[in-house]
N, C-alpha and C positions, 0 to 999 in steps of 0.2 A: 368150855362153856358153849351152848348151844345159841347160836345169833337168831333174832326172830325179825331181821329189818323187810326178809321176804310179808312175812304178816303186815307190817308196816306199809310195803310198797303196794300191794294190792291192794287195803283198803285206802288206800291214797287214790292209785287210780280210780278205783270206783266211787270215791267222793267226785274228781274227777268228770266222770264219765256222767253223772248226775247233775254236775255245775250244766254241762255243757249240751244237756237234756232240753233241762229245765230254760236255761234261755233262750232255746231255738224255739220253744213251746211261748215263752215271755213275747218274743217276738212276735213271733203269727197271733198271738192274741192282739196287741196292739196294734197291730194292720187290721184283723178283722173288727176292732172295737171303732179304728178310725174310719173304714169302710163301711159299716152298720150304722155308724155314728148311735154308739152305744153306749152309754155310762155306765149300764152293768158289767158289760166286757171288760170295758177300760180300767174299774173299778179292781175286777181279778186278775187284769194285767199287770198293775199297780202292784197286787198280793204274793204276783207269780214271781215280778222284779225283786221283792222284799227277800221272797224267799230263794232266789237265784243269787241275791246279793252274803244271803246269811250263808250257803253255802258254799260259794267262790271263796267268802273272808273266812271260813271256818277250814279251808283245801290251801291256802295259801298260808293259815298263822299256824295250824297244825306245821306244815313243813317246817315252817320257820322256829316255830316252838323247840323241834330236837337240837337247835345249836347249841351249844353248853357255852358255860361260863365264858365272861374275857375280863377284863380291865374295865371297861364299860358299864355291864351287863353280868354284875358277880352273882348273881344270883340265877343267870341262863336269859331264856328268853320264853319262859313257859306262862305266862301272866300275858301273852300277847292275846289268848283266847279274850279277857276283857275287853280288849280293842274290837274283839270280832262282835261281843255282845252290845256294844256302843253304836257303832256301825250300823247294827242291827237292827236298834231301837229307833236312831234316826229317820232311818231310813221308813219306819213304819209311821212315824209322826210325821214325817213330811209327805207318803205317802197319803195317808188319812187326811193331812189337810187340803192336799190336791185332790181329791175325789170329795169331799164337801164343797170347796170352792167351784167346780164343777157342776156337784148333783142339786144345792140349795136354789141355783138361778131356773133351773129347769122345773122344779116347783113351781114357781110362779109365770113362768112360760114354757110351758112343755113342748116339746117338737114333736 
């Protein structure tokens, strides 16, 4: 039987390599959105984080996914993706109400 965990490892890494992209980018935006003092920046910093957060939990429960069955966990551990899609959601609801909270006062006093 032909193993294909090399197929696996690569695109591991390059979820990877895209985690670790993506929040050096998350970063520098929320320096320059604090420096600008900018709510649109901040706002897609906010977006970047979301989406830095969905891929880190999507590179970590993927790994953790291939464990198979125990005494615990009869069924494996491949349902951990819904933790990732949870995570995911949060993170955009809290995101969105931190960038309202933010953008509604500067409506009424703009800087």
């Amino acid at each position: 039987m032909h193993d294909h965990s090399h197929i696996s490892d690569q695109s591991s890494q390059r979820i990877g390599w895209a985690f670790a992209l993506n929040v050096g980018f998350t970063i520098i935006e929320f320096i320059g959105g604090l420096l600008t003092n900018s709510t649109a920046i901040m706002a897609d910093a906010v977006h970047d984080l979301g989406d830095s957060l969905s891929i880190g939990s999507a590179w970590v429960l993927n790994r953790l996914a291939r464990k198979g069955a125990n005494p615990s966990f009869t069924y494996g551990y491949k349902r951990l993706s819904m933790l990732g899609a949870l995570i995911n959601g949060m993170v955009l609801i809290l995101g969105s109400i931190w960038v309202l909270l933010q953008a509604i006062p500067r409506i009424f006093d703009p800087v």
